[in-house]
Wavefront OBJ file of the C-alpha trace (Angstrom):
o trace
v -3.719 7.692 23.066
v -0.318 6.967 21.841
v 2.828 6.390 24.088
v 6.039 4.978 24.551
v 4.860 2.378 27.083
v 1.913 1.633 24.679
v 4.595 1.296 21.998
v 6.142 -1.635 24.034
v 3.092 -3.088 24.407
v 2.263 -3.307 20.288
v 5.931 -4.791 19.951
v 5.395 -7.542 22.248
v 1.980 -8.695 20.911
v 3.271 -8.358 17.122
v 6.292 -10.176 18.171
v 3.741 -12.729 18.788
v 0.605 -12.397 16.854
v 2.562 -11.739 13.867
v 6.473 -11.934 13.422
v 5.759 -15.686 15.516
v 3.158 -16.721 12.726
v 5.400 -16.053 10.125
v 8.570 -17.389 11.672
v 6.577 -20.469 12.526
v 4.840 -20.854 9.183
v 8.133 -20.355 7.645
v 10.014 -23.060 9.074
v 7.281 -25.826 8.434
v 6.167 -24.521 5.559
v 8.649 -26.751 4.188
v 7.243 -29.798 5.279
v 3.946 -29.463 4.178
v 3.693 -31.830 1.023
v 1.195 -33.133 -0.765
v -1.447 -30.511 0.830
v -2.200 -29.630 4.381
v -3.439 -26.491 6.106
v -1.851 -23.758 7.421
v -4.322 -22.200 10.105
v -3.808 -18.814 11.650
v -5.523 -18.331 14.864
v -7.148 -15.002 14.591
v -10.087 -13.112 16.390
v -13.241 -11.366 15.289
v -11.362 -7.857 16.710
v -9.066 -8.699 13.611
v -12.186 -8.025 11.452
v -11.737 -4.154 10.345
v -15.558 -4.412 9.111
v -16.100 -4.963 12.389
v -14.370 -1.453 13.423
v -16.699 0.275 11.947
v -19.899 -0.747 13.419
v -21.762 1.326 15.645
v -21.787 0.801 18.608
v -18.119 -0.838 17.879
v -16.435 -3.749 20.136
v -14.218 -2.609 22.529
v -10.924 -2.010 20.889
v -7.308 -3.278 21.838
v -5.027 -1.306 19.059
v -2.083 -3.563 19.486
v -4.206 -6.452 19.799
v -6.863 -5.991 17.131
v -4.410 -4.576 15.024
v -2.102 -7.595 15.121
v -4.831 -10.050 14.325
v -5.962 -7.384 11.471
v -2.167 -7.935 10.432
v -2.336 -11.758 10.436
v -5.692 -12.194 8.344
v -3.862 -10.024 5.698
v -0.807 -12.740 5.648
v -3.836 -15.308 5.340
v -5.104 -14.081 2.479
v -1.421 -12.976 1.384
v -0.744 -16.571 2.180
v -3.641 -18.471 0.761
v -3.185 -16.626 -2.888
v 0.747 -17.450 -2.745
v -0.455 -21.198 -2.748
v -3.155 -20.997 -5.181
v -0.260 -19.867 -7.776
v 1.376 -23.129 -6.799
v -1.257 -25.406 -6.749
v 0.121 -26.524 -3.583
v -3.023 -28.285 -2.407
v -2.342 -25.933 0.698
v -5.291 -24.283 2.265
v -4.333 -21.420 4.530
v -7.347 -19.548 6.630
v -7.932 -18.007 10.139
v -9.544 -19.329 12.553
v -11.639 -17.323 15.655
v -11.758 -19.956 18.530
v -14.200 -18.292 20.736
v -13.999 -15.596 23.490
v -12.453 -18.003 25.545
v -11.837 -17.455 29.310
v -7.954 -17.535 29.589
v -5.831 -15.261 31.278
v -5.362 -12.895 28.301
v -8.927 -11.619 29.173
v -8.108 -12.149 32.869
v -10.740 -15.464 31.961
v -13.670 -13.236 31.703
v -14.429 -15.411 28.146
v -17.557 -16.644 27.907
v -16.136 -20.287 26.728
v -13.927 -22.915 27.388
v -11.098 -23.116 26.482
v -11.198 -26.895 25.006
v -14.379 -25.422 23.649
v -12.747 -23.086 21.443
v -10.242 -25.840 20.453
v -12.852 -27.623 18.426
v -13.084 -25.601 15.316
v -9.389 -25.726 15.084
v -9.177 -29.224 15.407
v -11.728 -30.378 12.960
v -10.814 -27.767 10.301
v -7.052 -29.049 11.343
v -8.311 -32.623 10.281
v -10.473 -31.603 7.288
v -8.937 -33.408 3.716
v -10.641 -30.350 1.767
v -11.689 -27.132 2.624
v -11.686 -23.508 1.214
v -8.665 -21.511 1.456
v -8.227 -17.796 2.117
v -10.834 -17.563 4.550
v -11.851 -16.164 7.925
v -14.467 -18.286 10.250
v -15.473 -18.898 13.541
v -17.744 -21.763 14.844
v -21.160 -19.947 13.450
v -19.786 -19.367 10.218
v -18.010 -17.067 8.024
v -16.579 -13.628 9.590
v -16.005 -10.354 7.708
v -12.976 -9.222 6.825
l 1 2 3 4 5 6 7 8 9 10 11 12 13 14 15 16 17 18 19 20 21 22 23 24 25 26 27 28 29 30 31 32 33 34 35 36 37 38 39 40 41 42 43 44 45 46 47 48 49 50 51 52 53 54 55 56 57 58 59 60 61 62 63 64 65 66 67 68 69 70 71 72 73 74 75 76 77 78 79 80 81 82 83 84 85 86 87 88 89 90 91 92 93 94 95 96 97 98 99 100 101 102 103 104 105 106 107 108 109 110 111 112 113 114 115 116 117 118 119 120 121 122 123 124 125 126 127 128 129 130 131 132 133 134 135 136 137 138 139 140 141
């Protein structure tokens, strides 16, 4: 159910999830040369193949919604630096259902954990771009 106190909840986690990325990834997008990633951090409630499984996950609209937002800027992303041949890979990332307190740390990982596939895709030379994974492998979009 829609309402205005809902609506203030979907503008402060697009605010973050979203309008952040993209200020963030436009002010060092400049100083990625010669290559480099670009790594969103997404979640497999961003996966709208996902949505439509029976029984489906629990949904957050503002949340899954966001991170459904910020996989289409990944692929939006990735294809804007194909054209260039930038060298720049651009993908999202699922850490984990990590315990923090955005799940009031009912995840079942750690957080550090969860930090692993972002750091070694983070310190990969080559990789594919355009692409949604978590720590078992690829996710559906």
């Amino acid at each position: 159910e829609f309402s205005a106190a809902r609506l203030g909840t979907f503008e402060e986690v697009y605010s973050v999830n979203v309008f952040g990325t993209v200020a963030i990834t436009e002010a060092i997008r400049p100083l990625l040369k010669n290559g480099g990633a670009i790594l969103n951090i997404s979640s497999t409630l961003g996966s709208l193949t996902k949505h439509t499984e029976r029984p489906h996950p629990t949904l957050y609209p503002a949340y899954s919604s966001s991170k459904s937002a910020l996989n289409a800027l990944t692929l939006q992303w990735a294809i804007q630096e194909e054209e260039k041949k930038s060298g720049i890979r651009v993908v999202s990332i699922c850490p984990g259902f990590n315990a923090t307190n955005l799940n009031q740390y009912k995840g079942t990982m750690d957080p550090a954990e969860g930090c692993m596939i972002i750091v070694q895709t983070a310190l990969e030379k080559e990789g594919k771009s355009g692409v949604f994974f978590n720590k078992d492998g690829p996710v559906v979009w």
